[in-house]
ROLO-838028 format. One line per 5 residues: number of its first residue (from 1); their letters; for each residue x, z, y of N, C-alpha, C. Coordinates in steps of 0.02 Angstrom, whole numbers, plus 50000, padded with zeros to 5 digits. Layout:
N
NUM) a) X,Z,Y,X,Z,Y,X,Z,Y | ...
This chain:
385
1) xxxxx) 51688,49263,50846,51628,49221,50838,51616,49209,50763 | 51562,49236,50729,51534,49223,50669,51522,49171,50641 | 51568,49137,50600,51559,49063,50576,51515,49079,50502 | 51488,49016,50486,51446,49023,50435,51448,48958,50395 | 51467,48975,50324,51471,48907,50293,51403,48876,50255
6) xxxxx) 51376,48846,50263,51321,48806,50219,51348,48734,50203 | 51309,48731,50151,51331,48669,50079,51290,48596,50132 | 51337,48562,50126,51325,48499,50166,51255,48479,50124 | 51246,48487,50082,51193,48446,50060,51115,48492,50097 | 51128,48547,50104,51068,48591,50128,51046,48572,50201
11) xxxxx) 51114,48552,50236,51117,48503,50323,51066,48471,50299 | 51105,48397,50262,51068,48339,50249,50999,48352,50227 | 50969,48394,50189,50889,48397,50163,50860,48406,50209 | 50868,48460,50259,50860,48496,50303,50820,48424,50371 | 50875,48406,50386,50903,48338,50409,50821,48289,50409
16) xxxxx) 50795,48270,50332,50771,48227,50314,50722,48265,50304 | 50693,48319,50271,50639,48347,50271,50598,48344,50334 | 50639,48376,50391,50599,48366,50420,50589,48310,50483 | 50595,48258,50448,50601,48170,50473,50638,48168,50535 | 50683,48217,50557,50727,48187,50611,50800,48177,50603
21) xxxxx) 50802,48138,50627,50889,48074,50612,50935,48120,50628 | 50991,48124,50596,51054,48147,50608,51067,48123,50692 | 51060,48069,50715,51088,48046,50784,51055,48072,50830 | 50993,48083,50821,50945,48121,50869,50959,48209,50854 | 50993,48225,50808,50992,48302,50834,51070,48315,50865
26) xxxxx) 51112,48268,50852,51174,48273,50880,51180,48285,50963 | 51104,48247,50983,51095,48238,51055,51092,48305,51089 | 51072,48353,51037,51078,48423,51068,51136,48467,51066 | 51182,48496,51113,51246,48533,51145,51225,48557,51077 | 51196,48611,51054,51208,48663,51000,51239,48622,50920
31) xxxxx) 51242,48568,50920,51238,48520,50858,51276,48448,50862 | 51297,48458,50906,51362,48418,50934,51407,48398,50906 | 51430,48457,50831,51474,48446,50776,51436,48423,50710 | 51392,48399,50709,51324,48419,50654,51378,48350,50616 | 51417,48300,50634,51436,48242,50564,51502,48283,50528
36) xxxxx) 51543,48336,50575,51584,48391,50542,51553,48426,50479 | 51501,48469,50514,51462,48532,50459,51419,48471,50411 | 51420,48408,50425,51381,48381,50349,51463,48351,50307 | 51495,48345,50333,51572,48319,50298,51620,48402,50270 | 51575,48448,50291,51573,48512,50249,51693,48525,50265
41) xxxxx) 51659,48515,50329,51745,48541,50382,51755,48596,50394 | 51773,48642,50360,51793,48723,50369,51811,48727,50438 | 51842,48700,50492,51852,48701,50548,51809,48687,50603 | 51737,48658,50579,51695,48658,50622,51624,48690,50608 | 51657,48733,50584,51581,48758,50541,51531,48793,50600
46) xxxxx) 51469,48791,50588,51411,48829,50646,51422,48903,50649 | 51413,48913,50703,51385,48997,50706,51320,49008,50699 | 51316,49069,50667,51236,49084,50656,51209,49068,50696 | 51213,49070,50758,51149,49067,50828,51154,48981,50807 | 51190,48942,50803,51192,48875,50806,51162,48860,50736
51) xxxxx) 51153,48915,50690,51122,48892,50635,51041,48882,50653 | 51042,48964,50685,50954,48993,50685,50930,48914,50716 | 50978,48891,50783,50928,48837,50791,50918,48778,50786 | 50970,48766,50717,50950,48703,50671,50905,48722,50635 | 50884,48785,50618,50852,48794,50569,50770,48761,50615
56) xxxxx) 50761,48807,50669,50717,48799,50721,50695,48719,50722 | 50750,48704,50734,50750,48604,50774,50721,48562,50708 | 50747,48588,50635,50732,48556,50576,50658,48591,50534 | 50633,48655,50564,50565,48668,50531,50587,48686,50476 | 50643,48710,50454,50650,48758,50389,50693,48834,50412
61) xxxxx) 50639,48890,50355,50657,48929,50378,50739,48959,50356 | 50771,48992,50406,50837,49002,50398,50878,49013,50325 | 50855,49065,50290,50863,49100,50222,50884,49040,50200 | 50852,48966,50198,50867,48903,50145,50942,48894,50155 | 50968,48899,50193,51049,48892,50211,51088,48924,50186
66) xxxxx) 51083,48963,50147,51119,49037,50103,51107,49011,50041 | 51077,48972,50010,51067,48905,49928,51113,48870,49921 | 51118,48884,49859,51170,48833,49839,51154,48762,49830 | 51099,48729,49835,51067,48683,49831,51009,48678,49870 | 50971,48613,49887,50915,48610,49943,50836,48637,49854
71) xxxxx) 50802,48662,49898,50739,48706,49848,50685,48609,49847 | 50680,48660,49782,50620,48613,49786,50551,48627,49778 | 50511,48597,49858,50474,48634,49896,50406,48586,49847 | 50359,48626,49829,50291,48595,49796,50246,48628,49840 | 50186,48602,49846,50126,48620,49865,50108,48676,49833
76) xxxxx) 50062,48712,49873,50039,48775,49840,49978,48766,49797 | 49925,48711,49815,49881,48694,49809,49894,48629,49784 | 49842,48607,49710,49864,48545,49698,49842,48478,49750 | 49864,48436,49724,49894,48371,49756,49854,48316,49732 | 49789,48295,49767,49734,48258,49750,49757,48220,49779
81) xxxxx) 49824,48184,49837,49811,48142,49863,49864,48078,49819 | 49863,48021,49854,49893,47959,49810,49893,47912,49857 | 49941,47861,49868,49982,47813,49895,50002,47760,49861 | 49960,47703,49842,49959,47647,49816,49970,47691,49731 | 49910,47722,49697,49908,47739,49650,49974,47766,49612
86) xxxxx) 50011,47811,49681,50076,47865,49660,50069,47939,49697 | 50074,48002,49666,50073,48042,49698,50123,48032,49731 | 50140,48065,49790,50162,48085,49855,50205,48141,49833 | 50291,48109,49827,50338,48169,49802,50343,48238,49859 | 50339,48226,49915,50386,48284,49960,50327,48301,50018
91) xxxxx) 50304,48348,50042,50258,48382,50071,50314,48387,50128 | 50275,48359,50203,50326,48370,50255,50301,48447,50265 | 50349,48474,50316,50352,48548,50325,50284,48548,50376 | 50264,48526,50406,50204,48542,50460,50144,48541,50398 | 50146,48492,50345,50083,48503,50276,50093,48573,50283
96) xxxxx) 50149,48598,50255,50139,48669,50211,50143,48713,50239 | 50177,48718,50319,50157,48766,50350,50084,48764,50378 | 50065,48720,50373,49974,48712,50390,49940,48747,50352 | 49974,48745,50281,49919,48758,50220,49944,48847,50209 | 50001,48874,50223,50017,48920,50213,50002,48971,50263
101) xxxxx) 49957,48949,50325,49963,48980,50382,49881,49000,50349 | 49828,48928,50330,49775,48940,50315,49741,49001,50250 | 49804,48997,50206,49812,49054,50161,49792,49114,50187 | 49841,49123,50226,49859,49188,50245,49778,49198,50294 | 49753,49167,50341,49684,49164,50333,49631,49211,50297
106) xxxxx) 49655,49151,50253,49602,49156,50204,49607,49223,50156 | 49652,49244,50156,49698,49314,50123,49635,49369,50168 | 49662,49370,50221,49640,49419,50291,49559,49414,50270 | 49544,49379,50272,49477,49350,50278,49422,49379,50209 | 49456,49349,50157,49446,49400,50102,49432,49468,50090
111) xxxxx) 49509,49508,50116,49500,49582,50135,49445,49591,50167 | 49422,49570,50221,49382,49610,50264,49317,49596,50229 | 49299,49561,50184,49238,49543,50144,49244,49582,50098 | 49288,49612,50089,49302,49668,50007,49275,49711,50048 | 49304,49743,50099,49319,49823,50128,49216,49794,50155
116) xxxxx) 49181,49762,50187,49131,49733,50206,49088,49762,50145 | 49097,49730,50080,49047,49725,50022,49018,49669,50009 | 49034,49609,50051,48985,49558,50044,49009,49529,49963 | 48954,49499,49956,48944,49458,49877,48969,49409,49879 | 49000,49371,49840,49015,49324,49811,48965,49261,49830
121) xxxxx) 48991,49209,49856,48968,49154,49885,48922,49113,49811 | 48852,49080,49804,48836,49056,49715,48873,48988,49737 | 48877,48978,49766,48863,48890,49784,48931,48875,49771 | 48997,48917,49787,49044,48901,49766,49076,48896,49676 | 49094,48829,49668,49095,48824,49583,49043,48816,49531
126) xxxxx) 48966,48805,49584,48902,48785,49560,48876,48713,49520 | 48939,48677,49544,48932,48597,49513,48990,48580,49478 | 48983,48540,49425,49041,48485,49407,49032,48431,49409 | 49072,48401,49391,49057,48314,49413,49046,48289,49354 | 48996,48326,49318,48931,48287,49278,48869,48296,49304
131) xxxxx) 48860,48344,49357,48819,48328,49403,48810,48243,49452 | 48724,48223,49436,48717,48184,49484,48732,48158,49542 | 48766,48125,49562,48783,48117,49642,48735,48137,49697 | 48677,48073,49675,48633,48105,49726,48598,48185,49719 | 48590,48200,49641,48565,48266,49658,48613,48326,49691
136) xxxxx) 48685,48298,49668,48729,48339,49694,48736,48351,49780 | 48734,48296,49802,48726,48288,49873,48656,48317,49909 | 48599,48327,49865,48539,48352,49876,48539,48435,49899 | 48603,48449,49834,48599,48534,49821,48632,48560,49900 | 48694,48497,49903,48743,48526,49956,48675,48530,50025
141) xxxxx) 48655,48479,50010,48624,48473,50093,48580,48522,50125 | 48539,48543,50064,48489,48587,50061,48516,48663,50099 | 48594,48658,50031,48622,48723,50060,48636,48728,50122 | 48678,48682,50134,48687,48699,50222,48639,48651,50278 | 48573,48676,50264,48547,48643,50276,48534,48591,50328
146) xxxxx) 48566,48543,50317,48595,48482,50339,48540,48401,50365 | 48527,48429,50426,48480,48397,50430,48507,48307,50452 | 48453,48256,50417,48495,48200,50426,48448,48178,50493 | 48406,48170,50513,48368,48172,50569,48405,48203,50623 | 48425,48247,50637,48443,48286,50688,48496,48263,50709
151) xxxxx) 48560,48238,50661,48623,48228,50678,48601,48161,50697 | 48574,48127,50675,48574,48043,50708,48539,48030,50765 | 48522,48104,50806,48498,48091,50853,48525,48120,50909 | 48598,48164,50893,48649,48175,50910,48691,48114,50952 | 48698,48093,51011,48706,48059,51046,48789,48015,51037
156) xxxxx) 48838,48076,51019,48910,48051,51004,48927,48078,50935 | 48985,48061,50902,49024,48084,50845,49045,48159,50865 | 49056,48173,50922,49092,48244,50914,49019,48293,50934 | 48978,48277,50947,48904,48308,50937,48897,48322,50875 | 48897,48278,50853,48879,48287,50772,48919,48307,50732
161) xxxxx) 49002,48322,50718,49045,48319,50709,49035,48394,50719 | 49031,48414,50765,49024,48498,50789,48972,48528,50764 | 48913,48495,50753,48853,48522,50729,48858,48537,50646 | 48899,48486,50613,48897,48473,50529,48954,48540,50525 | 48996,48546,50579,49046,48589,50548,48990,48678,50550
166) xxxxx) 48966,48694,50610,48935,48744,50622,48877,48754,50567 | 48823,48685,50537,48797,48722,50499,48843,48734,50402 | 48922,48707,50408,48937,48722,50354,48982,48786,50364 | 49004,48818,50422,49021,48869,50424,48936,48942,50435 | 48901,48932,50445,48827,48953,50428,48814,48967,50359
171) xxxxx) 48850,48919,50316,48828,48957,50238,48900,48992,50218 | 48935,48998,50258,48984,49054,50227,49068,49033,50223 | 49074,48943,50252,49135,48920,50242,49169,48912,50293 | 49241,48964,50301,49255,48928,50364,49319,48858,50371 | 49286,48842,50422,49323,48759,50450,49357,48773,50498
176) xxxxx) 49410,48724,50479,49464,48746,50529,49504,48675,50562 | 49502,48660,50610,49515,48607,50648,49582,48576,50678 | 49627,48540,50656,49689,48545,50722,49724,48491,50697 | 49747,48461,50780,49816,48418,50749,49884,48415,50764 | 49904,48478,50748,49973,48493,50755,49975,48566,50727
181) xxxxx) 50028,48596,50726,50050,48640,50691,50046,48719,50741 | 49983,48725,50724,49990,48801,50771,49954,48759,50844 | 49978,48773,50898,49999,48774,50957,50030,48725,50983 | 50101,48698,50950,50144,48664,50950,50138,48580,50965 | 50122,48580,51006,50110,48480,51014,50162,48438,51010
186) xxxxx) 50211,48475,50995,50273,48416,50970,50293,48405,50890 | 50246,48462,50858,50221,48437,50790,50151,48424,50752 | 50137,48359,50786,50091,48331,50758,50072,48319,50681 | 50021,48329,50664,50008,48336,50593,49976,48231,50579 | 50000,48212,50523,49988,48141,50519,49943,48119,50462
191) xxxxx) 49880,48096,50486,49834,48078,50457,49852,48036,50373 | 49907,47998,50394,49919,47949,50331,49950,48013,50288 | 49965,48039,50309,49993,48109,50244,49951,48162,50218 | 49906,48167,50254,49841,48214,50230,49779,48202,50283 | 49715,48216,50254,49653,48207,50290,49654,48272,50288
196) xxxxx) 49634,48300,50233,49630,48376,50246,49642,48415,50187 | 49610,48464,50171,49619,48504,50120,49571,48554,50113 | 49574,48591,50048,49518,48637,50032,49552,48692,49993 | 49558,48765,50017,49555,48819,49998,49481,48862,49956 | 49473,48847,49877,49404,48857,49862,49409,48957,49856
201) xxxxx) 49373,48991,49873,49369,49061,49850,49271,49070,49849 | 49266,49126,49808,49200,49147,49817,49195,49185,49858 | 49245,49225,49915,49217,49263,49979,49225,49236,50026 | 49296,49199,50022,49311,49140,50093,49339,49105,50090 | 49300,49031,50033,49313,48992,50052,49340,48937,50105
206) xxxxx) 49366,48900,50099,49414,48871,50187,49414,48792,50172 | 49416,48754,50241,49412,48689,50253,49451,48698,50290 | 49531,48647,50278,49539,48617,50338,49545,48546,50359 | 49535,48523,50439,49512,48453,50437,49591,48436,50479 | 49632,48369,50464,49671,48344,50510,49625,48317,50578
211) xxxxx) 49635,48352,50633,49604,48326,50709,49648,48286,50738 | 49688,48244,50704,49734,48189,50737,49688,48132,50716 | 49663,48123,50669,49605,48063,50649,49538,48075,50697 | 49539,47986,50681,49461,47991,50691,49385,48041,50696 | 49357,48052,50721,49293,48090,50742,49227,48062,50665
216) xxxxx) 49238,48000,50661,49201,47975,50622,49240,47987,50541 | 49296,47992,50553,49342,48011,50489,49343,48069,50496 | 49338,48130,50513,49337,48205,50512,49287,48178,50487 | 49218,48186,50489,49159,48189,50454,49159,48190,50411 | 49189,48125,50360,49197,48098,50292,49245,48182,50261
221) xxxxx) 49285,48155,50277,49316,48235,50255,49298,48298,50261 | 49253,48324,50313,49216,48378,50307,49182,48389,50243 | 49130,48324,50248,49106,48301,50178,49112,48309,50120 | 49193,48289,50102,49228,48246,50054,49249,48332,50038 | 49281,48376,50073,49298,48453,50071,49257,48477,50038
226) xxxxx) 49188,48492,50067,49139,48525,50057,49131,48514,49990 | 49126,48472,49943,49117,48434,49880,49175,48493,49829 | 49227,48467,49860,49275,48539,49836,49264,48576,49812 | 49229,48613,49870,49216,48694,49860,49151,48697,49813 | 49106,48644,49810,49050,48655,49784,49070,48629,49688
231) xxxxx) 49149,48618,49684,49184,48614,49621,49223,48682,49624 | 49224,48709,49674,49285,48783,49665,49357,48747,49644 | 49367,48688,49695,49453,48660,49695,49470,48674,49740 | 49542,48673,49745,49572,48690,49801,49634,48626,49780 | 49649,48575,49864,49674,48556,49840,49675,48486,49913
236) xxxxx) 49755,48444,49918,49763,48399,49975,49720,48343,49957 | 49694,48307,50015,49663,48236,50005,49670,48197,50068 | 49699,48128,50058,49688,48079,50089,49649,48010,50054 | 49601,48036,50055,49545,47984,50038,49555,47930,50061 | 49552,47859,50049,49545,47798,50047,49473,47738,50039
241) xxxxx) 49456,47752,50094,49373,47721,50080,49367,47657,50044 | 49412,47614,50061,49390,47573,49997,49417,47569,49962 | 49471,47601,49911,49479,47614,49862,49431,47658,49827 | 49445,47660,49757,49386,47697,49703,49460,47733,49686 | 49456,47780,49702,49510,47825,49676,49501,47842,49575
246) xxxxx) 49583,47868,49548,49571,47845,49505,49539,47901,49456 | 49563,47969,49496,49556,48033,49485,49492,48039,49487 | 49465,48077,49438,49383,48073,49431,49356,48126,49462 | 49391,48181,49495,49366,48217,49550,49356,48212,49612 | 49395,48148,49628,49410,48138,49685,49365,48081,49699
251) xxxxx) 49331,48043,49653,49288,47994,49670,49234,48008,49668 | 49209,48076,49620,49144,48094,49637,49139,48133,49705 | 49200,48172,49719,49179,48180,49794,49190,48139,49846 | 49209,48102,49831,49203,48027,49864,49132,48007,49872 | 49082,47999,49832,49023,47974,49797,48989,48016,49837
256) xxxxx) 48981,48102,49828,48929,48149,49845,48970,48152,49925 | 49010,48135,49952,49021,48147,50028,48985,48086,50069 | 48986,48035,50022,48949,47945,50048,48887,47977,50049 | 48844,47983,49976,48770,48011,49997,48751,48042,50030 | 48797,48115,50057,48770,48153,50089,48760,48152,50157
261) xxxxx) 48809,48105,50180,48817,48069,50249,48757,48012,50271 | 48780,47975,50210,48738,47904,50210,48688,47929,50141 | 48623,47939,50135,48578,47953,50072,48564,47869,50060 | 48566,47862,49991,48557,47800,49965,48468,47766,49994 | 48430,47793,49999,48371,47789,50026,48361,47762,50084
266) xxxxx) 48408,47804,50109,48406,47786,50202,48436,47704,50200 | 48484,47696,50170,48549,47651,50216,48507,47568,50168 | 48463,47577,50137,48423,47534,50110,48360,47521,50159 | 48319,47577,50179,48259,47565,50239,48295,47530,50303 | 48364,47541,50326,48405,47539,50388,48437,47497,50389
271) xxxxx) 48471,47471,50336,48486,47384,50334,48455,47327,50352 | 48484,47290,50401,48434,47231,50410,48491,47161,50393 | 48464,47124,50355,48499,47084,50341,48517,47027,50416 | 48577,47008,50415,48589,46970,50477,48647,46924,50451 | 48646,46875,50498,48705,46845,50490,48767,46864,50535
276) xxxxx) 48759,46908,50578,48799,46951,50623,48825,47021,50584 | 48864,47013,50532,48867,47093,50482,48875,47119,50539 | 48937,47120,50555,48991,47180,50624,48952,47232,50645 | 48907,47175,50683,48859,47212,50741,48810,47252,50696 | 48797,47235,50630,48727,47273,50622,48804,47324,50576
281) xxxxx) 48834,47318,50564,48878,47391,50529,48894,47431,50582 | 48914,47420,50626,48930,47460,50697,48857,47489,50719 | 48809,47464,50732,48743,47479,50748,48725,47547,50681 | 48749,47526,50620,48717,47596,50570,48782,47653,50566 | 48840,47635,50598,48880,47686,50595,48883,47724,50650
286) xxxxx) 48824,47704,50711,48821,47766,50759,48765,47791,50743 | 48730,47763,50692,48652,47804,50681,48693,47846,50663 | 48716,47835,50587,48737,47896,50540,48785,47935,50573 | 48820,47919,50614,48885,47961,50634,48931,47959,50588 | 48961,47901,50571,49011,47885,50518,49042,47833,50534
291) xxxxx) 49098,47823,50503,49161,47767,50516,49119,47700,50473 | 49133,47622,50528,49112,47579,50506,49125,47560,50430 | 49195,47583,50408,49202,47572,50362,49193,47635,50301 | 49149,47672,50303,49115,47701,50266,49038,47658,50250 | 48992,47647,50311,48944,47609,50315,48948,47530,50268
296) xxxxx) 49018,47492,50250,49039,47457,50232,49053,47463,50164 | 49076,47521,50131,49077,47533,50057,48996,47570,50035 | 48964,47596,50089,48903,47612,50059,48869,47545,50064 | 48867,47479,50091,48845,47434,50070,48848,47405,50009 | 48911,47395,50003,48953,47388,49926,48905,47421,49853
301) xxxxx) 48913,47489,49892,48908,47518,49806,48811,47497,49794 | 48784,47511,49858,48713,47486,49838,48699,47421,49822 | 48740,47362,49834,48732,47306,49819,48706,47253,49875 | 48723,47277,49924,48703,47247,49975,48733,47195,50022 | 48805,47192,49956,48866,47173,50017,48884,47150,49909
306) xxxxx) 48923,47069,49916,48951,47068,49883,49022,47081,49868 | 49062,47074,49847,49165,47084,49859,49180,47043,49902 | 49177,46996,49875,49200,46953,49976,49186,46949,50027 | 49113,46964,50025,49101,46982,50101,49125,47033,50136 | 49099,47077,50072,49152,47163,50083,49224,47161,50113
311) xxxxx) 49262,47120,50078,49347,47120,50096,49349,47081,50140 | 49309,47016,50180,49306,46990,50242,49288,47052,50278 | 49229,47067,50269,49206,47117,50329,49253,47186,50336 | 49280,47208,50293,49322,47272,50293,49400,47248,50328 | 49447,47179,50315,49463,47155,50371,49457,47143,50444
316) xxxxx) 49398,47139,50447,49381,47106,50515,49397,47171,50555 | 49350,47222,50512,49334,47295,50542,49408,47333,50543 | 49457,47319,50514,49535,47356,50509,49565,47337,50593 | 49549,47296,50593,49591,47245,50666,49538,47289,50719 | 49480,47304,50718,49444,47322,50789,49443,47414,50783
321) xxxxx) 49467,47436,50739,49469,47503,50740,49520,47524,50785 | 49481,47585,50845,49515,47623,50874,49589,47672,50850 | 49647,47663,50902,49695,47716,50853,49674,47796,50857 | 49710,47817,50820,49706,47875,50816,49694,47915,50884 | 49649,47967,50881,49642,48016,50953,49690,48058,50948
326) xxxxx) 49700,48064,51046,49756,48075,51050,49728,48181,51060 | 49778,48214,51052,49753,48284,51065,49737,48282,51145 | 49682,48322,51157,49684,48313,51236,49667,48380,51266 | 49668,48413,51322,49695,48460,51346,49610,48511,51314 | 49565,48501,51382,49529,48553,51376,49534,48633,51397
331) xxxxx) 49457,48660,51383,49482,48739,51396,49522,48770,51330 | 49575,48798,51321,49607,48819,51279,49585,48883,51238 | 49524,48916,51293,49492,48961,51236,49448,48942,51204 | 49427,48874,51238,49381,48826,51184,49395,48796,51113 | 49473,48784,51134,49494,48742,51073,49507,48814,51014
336) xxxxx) 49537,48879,51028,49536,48928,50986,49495,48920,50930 | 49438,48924,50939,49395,48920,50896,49395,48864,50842 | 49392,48806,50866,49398,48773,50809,49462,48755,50766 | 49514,48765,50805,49565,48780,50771,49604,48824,50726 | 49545,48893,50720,49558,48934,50676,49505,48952,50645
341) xxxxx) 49445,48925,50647,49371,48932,50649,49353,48973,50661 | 49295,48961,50725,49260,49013,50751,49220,49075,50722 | 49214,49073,50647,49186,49140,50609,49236,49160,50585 | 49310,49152,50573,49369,49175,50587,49377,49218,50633 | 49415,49175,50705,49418,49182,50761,49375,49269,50768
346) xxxxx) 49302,49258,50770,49275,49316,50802,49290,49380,50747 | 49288,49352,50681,49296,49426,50627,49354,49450,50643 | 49427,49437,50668,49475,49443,50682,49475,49511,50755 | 49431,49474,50775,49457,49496,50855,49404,49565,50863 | 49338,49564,50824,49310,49610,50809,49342,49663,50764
351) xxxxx) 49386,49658,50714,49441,49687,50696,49477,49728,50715 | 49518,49669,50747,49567,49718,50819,49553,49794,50857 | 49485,49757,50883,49437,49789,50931,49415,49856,50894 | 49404,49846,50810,49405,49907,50813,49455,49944,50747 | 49509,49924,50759,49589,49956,50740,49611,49937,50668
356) xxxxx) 49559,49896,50653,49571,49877,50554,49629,49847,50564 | 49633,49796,50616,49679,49750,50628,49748,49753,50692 | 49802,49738,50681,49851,49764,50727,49835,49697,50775 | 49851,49710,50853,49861,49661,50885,49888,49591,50869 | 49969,49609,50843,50029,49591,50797,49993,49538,50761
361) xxxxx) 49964,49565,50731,49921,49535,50688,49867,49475,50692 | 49828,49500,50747,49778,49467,50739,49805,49389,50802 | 49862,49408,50820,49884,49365,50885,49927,49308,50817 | 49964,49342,50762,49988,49277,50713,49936,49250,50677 | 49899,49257,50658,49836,49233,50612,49811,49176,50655
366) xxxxx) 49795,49212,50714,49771,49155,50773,49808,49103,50819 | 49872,49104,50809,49927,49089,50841,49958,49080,50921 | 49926,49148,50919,49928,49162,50987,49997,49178,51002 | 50047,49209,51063,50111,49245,51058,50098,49298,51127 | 50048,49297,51147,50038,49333,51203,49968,49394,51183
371) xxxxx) 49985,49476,51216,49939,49514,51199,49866,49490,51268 | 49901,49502,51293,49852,49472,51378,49809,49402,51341 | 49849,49340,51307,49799,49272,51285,49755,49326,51237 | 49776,49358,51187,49697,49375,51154,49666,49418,51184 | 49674,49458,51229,49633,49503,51258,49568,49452,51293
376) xxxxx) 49597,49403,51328,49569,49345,51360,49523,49301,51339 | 49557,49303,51266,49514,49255,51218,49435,49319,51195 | 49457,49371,51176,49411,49407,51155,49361,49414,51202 | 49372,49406,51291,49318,49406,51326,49300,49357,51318 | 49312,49289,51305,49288,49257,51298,49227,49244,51246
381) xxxxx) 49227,49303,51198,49198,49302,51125,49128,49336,51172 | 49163,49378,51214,49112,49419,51238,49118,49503,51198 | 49206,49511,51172,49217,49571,51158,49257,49583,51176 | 49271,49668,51223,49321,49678,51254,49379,49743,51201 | 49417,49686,51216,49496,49741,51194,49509,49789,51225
């Protein structure tokens, strides 16, 4: 039996990286010795198979166990986000396998726009943030042309929510949806650690949104993304609505994701002054299709709302907010799509279909593990494998 020595400290990172307790993995027969192999006991050391599936159980890939020390893992993409005005030292493994899965995407995605011919996206890297807010928010809207009428007459958040993503994958970006890692529903992806992120390119550009949040908070971040790309950043965000972030990129897309949602024009004709705030902020955050407390800092910044009322009312509104949605079943060739985005999704499978792309292939990109699920999925596209 093949014993294998690894450096107690690589256990322990291992261990904590990926947030589960030493006592809870002991609970599993394969790891039974796991306070031995961290007390680094030549006599109880793992066998490979007992390694592969710590490696498995802990979300790091195997190779890290062969280091003489635990790596130190950075984002690929910079790190817009902040936590009581501190970056955020350690990227859990479901972040970066999220962001590294979307790469590779976006890699694929690229190619087939080279070998294609298509041009170079203008809109991407078209603004800086000496651009106007509102005109900036003007340019975006125009581009994808973003109608504010239409969505507020959109009956629910995930109406509209679906509609904002389709006409921003329409000008060329694709969005990509999920809350968990792949497939995998026992690794949930966590809103307080990222909203989303932005992959900027001029052939394929990429959004992705955390779908463990809010419906009314996807929006903001669709938004808040889109702003990104229309800077050519790439880069994590967990935005904070009422904070004024301190980073000056991050507040103008803060700024141009508020207007473009909420236009300073509108949320001035649509205000009615009351002595009931709640009801009339709840009443303009299903017009707009936005989180009450977005509707609540766009009061703010227009002047419509002083600081205390603001921090009463943004209280009040913390306590009546729904938790987080939970993932819920559905048709599963439904959810495909937005989970890898549907102008993805189909360039892929059209691919396949005609041999650019290996099965192999187009089943990891999409995270499929079965040849029969994409064959299935592709009828579903309405193309047969």
């Amino acid at each position: 039996m093949n014993r294998v020595h690894v450096e107690p400290a690589l256990l322990q990172w291992a261990c904590e990286r990926s947030g589960r307790s030493v006592d809870e993995l002991k609970e599993k027969d394969d790891f039974r010795n796991l306070d031995a192999w961290l007390k680094g006991d030549d006599e109880s050391l793992p066998t490979f198979r007992q390694l592969e599936k710590f490696a498995k159980a802990t979300y790091t890939p195997v190779g890290y166990f062969f280091l003489e020390e635990p790596p130190l893992e950075r984002l690929p993409v910079k790190d817009f986000r902040t936590m009581r005005d501190a970056e955020i030292a350690r990227p859990s493994p479901n972040l970066l396998e999220t962001i590294y899965l979307c790469q590779q995407r976006q890699d694929w995605y690229r190619n087939e726009a080279n070998i294609a011919g298509d041009q170079p996206l203008k809109f991407v890297g078209s603004l800086t943030t000496l651009e106007k807010v509102i005109s900036a928010a003007s340019v975006i809207r125009d581009t994808i042309e973003f109608d504010i009428e239409q969505r507020r007459q959109e009956a629910t958040w995930t109406g509209a929510l679906r509609q904002f993503i389709e006409q921003v994958e329409a000008s060329g970006i694709l969005v990509m949806v999920n809350s968990v890692v792949g497939y995998n529903n026992h690794r949930k992806l966590d809103p307080e650690e990222f909203r989303g992120f932005a992959l900027a390119d001029p052939l394929a550009p990429l959004i992705f949104i955390n779908g463990a949040d809010t419906k009314a908070a996807q929006m903001f971040t669709l938004a808040h993304e889109v702003a990104h790309i229309w800077l050519n950043q790439s880069g994590v965000t967990n935005y904070r609505t009422a904070n004024i972030p301190e980073n000056m990129n991050e507040r103008w897309c803060n700024q141009v994701a508020a207007e473009l949602l909420v236009p300073s024009h509108l949320i001035g004709k649509e205000f009615k002054q009351t002595d009931q705030l709640l009801p009339e902020v709840n009443r303009l955050a299903s017009l707009f299709k936005v989180s009450s407390l977005v509707i609540l800092r766009r009061l703010l910044d227009e002047s419509f709302l002083e600081k205390k009322e603001f921090w009463s009312a943004w209280a009040a509104t913390i306590e009546s907010l729904p938790t987080r949605r939970k993932e819920g079943g559905g048709d599963f060739f439904r959810n495909v799509g937005p989970k890898s985005s549907k102008k993805f999704a189909r360039a892929i499978v059209l691919s396949a279909k005609e041999g650019r792309t290996t099965y192999t292939e187009a089943m990891r990109l999409l995270s499929l593990s079965k040849v029969s699920t994409l064959k299935k999925y592709a009828q579903f596209l309405g193309v047969a494998l």
